[in-house]
N, CA, C and O atoms as a CHARMM CRD file, in Angstrom:
* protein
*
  152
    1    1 UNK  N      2.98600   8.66700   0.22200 PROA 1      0.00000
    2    1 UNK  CA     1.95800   9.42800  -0.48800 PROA 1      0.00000
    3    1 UNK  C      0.94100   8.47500  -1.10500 PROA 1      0.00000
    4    1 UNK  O     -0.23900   8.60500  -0.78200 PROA 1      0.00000
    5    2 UNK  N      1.33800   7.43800  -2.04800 PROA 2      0.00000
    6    2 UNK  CA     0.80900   6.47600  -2.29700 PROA 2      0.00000
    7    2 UNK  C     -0.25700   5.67800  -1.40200 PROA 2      0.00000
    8    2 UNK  O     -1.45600   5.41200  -1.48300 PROA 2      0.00000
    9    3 UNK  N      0.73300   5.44800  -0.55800 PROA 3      0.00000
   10    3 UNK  CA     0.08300   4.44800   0.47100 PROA 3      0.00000
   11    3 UNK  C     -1.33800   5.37400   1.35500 PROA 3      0.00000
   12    3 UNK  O     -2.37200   4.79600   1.68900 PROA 3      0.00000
   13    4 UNK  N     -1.13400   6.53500   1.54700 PROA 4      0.00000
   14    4 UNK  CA    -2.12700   7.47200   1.80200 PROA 4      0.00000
   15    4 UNK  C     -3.08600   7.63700   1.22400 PROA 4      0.00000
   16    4 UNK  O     -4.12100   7.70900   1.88600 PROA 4      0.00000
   17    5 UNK  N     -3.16500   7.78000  -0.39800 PROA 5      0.00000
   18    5 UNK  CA    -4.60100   7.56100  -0.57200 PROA 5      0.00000
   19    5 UNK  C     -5.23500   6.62100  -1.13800 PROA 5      0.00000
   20    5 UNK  O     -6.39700   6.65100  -1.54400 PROA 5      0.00000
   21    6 UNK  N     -4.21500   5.45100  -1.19300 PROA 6      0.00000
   22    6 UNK  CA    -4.64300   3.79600  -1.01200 PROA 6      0.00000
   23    6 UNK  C     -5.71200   3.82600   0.14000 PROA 6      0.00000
   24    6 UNK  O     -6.91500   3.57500   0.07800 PROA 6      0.00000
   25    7 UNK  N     -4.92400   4.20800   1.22300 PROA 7      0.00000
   26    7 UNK  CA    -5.67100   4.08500   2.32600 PROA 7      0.00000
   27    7 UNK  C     -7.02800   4.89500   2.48900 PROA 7      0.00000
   28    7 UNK  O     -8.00600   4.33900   2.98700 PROA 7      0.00000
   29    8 UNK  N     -7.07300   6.16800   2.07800 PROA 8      0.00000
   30    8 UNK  CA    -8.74600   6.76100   1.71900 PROA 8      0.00000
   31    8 UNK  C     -9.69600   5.96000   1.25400 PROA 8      0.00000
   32    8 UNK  O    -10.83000   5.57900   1.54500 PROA 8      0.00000
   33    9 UNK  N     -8.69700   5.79300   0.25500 PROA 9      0.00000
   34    9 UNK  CA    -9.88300   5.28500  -0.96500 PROA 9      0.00000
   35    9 UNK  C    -10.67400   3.55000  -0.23800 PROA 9      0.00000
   36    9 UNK  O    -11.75800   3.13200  -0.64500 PROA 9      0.00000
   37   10 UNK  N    -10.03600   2.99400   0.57500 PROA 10     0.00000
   38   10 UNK  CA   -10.17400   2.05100   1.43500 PROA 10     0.00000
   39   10 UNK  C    -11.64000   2.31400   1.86900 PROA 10     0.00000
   40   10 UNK  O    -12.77700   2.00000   1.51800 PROA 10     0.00000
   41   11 UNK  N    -10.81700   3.29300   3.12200 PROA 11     0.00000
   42   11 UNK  CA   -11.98100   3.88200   3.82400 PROA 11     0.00000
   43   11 UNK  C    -13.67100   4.64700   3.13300 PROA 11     0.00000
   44   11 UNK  O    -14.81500   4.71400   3.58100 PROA 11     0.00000
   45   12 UNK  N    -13.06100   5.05900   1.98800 PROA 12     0.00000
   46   12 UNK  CA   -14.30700   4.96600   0.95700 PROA 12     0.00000
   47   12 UNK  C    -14.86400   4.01500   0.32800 PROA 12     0.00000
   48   12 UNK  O    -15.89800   4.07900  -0.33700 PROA 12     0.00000
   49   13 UNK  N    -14.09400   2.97100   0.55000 PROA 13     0.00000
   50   13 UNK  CA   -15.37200   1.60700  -0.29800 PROA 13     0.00000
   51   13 UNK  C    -14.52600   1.89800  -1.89000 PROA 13     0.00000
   52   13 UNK  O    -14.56400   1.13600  -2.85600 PROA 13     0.00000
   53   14 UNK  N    -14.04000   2.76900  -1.83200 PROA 14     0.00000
   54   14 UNK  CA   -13.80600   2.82700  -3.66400 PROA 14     0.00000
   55   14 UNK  C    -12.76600   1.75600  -4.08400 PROA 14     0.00000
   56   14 UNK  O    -12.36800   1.72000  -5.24800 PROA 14     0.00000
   57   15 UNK  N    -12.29600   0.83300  -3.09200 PROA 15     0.00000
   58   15 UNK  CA   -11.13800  -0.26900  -3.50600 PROA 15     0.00000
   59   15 UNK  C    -11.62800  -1.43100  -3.18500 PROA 15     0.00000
   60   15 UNK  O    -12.59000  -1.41100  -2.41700 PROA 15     0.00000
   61   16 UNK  N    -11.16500  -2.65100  -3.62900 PROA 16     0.00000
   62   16 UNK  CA   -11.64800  -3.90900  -2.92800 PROA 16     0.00000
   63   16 UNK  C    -10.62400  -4.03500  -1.89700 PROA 16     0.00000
   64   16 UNK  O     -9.44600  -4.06000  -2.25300 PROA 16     0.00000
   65   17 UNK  N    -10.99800  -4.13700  -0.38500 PROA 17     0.00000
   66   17 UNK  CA    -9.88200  -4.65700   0.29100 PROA 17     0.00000
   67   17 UNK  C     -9.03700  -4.77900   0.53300 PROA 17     0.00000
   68   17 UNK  O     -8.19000  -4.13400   1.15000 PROA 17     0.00000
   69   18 UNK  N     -9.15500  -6.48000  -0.33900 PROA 18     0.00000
   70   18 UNK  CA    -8.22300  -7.23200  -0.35400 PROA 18     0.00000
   71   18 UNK  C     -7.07000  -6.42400  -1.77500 PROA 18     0.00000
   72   18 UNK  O     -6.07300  -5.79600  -1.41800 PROA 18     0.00000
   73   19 UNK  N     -7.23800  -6.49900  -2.52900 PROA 19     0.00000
   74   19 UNK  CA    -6.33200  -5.51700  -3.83200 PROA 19     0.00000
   75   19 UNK  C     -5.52300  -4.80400  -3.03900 PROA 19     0.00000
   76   19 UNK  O     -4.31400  -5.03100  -2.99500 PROA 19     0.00000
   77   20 UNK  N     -6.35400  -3.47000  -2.02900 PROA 20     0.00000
   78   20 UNK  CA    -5.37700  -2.67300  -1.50400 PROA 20     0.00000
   79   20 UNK  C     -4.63500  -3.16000  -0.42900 PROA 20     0.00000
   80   20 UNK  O     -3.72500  -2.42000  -0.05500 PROA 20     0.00000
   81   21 UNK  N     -4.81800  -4.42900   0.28800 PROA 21     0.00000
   82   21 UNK  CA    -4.05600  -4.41400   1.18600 PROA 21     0.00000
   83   21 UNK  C     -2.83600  -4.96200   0.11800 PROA 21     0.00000
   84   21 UNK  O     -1.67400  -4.57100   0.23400 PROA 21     0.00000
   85   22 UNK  N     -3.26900  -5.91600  -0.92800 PROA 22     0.00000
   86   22 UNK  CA    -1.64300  -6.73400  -1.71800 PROA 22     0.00000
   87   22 UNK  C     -0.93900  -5.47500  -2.29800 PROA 22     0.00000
   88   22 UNK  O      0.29100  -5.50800  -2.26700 PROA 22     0.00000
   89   23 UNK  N     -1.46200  -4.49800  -2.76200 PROA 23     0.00000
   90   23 UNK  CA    -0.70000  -3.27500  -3.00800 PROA 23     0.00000
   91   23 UNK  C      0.21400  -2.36500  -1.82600 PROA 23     0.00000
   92   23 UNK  O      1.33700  -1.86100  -1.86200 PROA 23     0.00000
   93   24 UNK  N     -0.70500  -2.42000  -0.92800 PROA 24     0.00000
   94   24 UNK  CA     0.16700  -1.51200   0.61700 PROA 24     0.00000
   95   24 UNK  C      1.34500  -2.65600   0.45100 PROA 24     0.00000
   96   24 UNK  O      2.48500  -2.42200   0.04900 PROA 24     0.00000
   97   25 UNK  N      0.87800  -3.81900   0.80700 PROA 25     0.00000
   98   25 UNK  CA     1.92500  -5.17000   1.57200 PROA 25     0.00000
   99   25 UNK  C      3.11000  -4.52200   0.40400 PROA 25     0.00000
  100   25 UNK  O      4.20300  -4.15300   0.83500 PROA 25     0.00000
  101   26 UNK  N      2.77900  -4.41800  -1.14300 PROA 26     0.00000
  102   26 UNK  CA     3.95000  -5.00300  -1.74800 PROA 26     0.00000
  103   26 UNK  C      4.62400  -3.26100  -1.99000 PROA 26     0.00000
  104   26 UNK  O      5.74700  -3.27900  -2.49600 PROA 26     0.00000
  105   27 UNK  N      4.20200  -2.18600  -1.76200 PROA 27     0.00000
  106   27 UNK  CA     4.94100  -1.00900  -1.45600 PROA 27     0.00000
  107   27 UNK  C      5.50400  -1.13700  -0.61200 PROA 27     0.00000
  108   27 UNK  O      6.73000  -1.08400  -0.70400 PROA 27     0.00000
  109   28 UNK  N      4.77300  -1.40500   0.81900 PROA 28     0.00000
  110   28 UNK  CA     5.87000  -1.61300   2.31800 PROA 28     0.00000
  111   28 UNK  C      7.20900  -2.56100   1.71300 PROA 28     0.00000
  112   28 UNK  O      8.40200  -2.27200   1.79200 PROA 28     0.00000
  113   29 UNK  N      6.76500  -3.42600   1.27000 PROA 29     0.00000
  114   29 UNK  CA     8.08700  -4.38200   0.92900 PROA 29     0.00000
  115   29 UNK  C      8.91000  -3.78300   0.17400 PROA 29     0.00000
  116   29 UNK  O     10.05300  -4.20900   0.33700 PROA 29     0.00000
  117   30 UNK  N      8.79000  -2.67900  -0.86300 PROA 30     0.00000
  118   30 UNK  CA     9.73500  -2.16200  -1.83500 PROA 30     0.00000
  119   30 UNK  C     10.50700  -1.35000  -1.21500 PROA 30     0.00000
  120   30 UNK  O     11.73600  -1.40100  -1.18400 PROA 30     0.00000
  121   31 UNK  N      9.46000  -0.18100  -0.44200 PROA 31     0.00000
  122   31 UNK  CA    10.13800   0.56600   0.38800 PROA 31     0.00000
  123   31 UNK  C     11.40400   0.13000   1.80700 PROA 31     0.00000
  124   31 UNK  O     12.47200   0.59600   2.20300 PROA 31     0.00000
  125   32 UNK  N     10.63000  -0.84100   2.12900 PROA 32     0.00000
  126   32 UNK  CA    11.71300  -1.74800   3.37200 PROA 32     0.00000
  127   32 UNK  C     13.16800  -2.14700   2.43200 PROA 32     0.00000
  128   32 UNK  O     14.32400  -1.88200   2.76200 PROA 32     0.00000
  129   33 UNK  N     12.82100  -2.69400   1.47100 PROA 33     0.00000
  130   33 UNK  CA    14.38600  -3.28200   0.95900 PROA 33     0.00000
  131   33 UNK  C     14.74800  -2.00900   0.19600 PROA 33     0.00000
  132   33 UNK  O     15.71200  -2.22100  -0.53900 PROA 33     0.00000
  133   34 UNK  N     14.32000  -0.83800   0.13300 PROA 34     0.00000
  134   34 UNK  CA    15.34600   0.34600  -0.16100 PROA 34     0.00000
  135   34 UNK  C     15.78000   0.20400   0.21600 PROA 34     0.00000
  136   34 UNK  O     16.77300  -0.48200  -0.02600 PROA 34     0.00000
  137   35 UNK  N     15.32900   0.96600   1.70100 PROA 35     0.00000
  138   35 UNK  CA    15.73300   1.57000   2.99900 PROA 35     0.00000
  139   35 UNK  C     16.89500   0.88100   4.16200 PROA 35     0.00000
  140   35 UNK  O     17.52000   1.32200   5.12700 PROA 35     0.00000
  141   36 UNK  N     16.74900  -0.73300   3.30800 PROA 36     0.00000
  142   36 UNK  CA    17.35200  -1.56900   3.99900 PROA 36     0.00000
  143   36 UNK  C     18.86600  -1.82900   2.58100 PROA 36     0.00000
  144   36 UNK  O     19.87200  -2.42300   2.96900 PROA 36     0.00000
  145   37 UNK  N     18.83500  -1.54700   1.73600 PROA 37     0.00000
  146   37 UNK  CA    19.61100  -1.55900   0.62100 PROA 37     0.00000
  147   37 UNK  C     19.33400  -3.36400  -0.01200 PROA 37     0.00000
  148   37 UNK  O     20.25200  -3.84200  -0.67800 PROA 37     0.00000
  149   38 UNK  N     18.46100  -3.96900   0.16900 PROA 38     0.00000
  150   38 UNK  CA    18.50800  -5.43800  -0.43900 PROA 38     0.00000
  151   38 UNK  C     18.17400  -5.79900  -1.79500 PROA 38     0.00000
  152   38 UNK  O     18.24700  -6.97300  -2.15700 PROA 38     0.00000
């Protein structure tokens, strides 16, 4: 859900970039070591 309108707001110019990609990167990573139990 998060990562979804990270990603809008991208596509709108309303984020810098780079910010949202270190935010996606470091959700994907939280979510992976759930999912992975680490």
């Amino acid at each position: 859900m998060a990562g979804r309108v990270a990603g809008s707001m991208v596509e709108r110019g309303s984020v810098p970039a780079p910010a949202a990609r270190a935010a996606a990167a470091v959700h994907l990573e939280r979510r992976t070591s759930q999912y992975l139990g680490w």
